[in-house]
N, C-alpha and C positions, 0 to 999 in steps of 0.2 A: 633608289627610285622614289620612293614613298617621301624621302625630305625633299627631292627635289617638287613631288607632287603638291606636298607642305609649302612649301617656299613659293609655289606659286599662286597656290590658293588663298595664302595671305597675304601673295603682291595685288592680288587681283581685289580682296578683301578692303584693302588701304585703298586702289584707286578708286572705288566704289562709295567707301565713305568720303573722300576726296571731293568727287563729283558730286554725293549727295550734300557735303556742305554748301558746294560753289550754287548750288541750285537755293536753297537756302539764304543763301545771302544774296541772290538774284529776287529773292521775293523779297526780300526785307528790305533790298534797296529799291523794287520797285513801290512797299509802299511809303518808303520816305520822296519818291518823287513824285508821285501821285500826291503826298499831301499838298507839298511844294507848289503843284500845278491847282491843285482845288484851294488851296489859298487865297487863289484867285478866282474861282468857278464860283465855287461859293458864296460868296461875297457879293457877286454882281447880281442879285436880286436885292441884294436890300443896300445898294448906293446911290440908287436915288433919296429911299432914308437918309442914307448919311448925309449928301450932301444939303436935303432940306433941312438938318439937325445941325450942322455947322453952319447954314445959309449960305451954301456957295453954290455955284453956277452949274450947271448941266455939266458942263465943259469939263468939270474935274472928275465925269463917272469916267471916259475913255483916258483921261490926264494921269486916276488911281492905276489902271493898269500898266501904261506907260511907263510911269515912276517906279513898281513894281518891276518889272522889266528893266528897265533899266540898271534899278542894285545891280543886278547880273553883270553890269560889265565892270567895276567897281576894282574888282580883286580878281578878274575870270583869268587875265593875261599870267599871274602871279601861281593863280591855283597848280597849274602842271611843272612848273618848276619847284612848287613848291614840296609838291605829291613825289615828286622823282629827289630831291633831297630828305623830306623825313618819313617818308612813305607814304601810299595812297591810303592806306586803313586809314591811320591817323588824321591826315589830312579831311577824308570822306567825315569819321565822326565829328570833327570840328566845327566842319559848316552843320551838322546835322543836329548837334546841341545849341550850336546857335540859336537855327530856324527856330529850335523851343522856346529859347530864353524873348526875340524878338518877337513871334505872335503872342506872345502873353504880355510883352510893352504895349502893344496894339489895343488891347483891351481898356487901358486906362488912358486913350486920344482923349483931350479935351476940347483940340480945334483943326479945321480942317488938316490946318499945316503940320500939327502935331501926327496926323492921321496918315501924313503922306512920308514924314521921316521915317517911321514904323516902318510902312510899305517898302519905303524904298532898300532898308536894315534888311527887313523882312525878304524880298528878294535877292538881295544881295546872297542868300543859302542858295539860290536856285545855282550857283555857279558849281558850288563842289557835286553837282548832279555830274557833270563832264566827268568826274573821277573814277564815278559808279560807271560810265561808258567804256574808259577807257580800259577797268579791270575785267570787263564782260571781256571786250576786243583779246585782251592777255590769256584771256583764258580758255577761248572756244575757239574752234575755226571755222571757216566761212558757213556752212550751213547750220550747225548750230545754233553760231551765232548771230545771223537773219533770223531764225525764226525765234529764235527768244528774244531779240531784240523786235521783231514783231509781235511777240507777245506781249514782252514789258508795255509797249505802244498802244497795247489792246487797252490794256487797264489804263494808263494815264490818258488813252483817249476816254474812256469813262467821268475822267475828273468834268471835261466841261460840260457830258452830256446827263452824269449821276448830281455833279457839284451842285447848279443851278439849282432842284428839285431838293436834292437834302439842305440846303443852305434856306432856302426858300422857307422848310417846312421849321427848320431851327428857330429862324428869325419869326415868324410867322408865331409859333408856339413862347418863344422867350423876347431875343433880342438879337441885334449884327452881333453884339458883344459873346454871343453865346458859341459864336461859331468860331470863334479864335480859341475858345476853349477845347472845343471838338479837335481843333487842328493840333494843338500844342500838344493833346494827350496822344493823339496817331502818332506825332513824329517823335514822342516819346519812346512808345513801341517798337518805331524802326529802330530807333539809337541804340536799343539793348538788343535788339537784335545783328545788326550790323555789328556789334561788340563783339559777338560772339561767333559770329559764322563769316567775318569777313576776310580774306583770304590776304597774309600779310606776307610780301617777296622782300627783298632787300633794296634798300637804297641807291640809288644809278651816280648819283653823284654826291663829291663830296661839301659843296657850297655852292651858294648861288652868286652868282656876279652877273651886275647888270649888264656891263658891254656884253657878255657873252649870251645873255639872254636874248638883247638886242638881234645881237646877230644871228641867231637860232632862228628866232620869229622872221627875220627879213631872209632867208634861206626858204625857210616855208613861202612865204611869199610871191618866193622866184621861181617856184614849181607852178606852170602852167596849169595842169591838173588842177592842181588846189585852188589856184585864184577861178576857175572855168569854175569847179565844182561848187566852190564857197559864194560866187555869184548867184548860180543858179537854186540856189537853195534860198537864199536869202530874198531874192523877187520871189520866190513861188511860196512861201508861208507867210508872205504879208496880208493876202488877201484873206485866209485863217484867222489870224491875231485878230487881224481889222473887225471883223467881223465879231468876234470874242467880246471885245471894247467896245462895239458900238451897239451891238445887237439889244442890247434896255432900250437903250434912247430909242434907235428905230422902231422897235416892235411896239413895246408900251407906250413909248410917249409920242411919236410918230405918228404911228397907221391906230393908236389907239386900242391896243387890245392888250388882254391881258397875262395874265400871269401864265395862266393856261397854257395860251397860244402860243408865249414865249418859250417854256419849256417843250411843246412841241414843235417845231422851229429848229429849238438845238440840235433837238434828237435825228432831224432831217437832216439839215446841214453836215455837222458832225458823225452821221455814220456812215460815210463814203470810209472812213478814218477806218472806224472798226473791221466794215464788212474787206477792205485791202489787206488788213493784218491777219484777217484768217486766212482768207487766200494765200497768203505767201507762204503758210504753213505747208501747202498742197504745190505751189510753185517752185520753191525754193529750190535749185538743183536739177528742174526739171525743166525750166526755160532760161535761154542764157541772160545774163545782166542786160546786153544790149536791148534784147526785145521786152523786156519786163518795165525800161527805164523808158524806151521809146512806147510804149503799150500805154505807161503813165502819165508822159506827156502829151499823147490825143488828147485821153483823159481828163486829164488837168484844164488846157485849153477851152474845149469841148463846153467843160462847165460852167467856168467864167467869163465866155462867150455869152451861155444859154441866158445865166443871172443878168448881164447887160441888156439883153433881146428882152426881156419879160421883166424888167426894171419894175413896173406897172403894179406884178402883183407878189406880195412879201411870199405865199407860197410855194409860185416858181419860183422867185431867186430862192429859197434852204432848196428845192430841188436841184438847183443848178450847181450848192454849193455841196449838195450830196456827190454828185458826179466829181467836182474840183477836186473833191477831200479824196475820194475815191482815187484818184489820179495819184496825188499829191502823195497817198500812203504808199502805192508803190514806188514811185521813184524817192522817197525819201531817203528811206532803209537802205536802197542799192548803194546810191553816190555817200550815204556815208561811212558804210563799209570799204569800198573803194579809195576812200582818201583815207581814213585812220589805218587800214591794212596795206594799202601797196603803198604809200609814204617811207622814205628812208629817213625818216626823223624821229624823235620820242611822241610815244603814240596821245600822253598826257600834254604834250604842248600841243599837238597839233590839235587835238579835240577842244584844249583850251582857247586855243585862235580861231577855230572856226565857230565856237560857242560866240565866243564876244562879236567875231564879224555879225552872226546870225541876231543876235540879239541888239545891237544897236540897229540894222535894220529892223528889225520886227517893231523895235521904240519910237524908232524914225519914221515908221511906215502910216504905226494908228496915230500920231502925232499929225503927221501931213495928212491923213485922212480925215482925220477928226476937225483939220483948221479947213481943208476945204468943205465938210459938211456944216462947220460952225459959220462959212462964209455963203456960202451956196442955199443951206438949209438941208437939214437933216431928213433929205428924203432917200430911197435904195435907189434911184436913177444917179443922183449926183456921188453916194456912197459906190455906185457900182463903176466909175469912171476910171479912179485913181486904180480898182480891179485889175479891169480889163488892159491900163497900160504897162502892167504888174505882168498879167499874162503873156501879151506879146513878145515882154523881153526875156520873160522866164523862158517861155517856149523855145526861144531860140537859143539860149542859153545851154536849156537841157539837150537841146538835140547835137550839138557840136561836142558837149562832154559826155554822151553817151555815145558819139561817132568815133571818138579817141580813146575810147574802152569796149570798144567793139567784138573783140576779140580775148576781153576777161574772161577766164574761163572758173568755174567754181572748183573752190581746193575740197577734195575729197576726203583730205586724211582723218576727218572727224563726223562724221554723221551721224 
């Protein structure tokens, strides 16, 4: 009796440190993508510096982010196959030593163009982020992993509304050059720590061949689901991003105010984000997918509507886009638990293809927003248009792939 008693109490022992690791490298990976994403938060108070320091155009403060975004799609397709042949640890540190070695290139831009290779290097790490998603998904099950993956959310929602104000106060105090420092040494931190606490399985396959790649991705493809869900995802975070990219020009150079008012602005806008990710804490399990996805896209809607109604004053729209963001956090976390868990395909390709769908739209989106504000004029009326067309399709979108999961029900075995 007493070994068997033994025997359990140091199975129970092992799963305990087990779990305490996974939680551990859940925080270390959340602040390597947190930097990844303030790479960019931070930054955008002092690009109009930059661009008056290399003399180039307005046009290239929403273009940095873009190009930023963009790296992402680079290597994104390549990442899950490549994670499932020499493992996702491996794979995860790789981009994550990079990020280091590329924001510290970024320090010594000599011209714009110089500025934007960086950037683009530089984001090109935001892809092995998908890694760190997919070993969350391997590890937890459904309610778990909503609310940590609504926590992770909490923090890297932090990046654009903490970024702005620390980047602000960096540049303010030294220089932009100061803040690539700040970054390089964070995602130093994450990289020894992901070292050590990252949770390494075995290898799924033995090599990669591209026809077979090919046809893995075009498989995904031909799941209904996925192309319904990867659509609706991809309309309803462009209005986000947009806003991200354009919110200098608008505020400060715009309507004329200042630094202040832009950092308050963000914190409006952006914590629909936060205040949805606590909620799910308290939701999670206790209202089904369908109603929490339909609840998010009134929501969503709702917001992006109000910001086109009150175009007029910069205000209301961060209020309207507090309600979008608000919306936007809840159905985000559902439909992407939904496609990486009930998919019958490798959990690292599929997060991988929906990474790249989503990020070529989000490039695509401030890009087309940005040429019709560069054509129109940089006012939140012409900004709020390409919105509002963003919304109607999303809306519809979400509610047909939230009607065809109507009946998900949340798995229990892990709470």
């Amino acid at each position: 009796m007493e070994t068997k008693t033994d025997s359990e109490s140091a199975q129970r022992e092992l799963l305990n440190r087990q779990k305490l690791q996974l939680y551990f490298f859940a925080a270390f990976f959340v602040l390597y993508e947190a930097t990844t994403y303030a790479a960019n938060d931070m930054i955008m108070p002092g690009m109009l510096e930059i661009v008056n320091q290399f003399n180039a155009g307005l046009n290239y403060v929403a273009s940095s982010l873009s190009i930023f975004i963009l790296g992402n799609t680079v290597i994104q397709l390549f990442i899950g196959p490549a994670s499932d042949r020499y493992g996702k640890k491996i794979v995860l540190l790789l981009g994550n030593a990079c990020f280091v070695i590329f924001t510290i290139l970024i320090i010594f831009s000599g011209s714009i163009g110089q500025f934007l290779i960086c950037r683009f290097l530089q984001g090109s790490c935001i892809a092995f982020v998908a890694i760190g998603y997919a070993m969350i998904h391997e590890n937890f099950e459904d309610k778990p992993a909503v609310k940590l993956i609504a926590l992770m959310g909490n923090v890297t929602i932090m990046a654009p509304l903490i970024g702005p104000v620390i980047g602000g106060l960096i540049i303010h105090s030294a220089s932009w050059h100061a803040v690539f420092i700040v970054l390089a040494f964070t995602s130093l931190i994450s990289l020894l720590g992901l070292t050590k606490y990252a949770p390494k399985k075995k290898n799924t396959i033995e090599k990669i061949e591209v026809n077979s790649l090919i046809k893995s991705y075009l498989l995904i493809l031909k799941e209904k689901m996925f192309v319904l869900g990867a659509a609706s995802i991809c309309f309803t975070t462009i209005p986000i991003i947009a806003w991200i990219g354009l919110a200098p020009v608008l505020i400060m150079d715009h309507a004329g105010l200042g630094f202040k008012e832009y950092i308050i602005f963000q914190i409006i806008a952006l914590g629909g984000l936060m205040l949805s990710s606590i909620i799910m804490q308290v939701i999670a399990g206790a209202h089904s997918f369908f109603r929490i996805m339909t609840t998010g896209n009134v929501m969503f809607a709702l917001g992006i509507f109000w910001s086109f109604i009150f175009s007029w004053n910069p205000l209301l729209v961060a209020i309207g886009f507090f309600i979008y963001s608000f919306g936007l956090g809840l159905y985000n976390g559902m439909v992407w638990r939904i496609l990486v868990s009930d998919m019958k395909h490798s959990k690292s390709m599929t997060i991988s293809l929906l990474v790249f769908l989503q990020t070529i739209a989000m490039a695509s989106g401030v890009e087309i927003v940005n040429l019709i504000c560069e054509k129109f004029g940089f006012s939140f009326f012409v900004f709020s248009l390409p919105n509002l067309f963003c919304a109607i399709v999303g809306s519809i979108l979400v509610y047909y792939f939230a009607k065809m999961n109507k009946n998900r029900q949340w798995n229990e075995a892990a709470s």
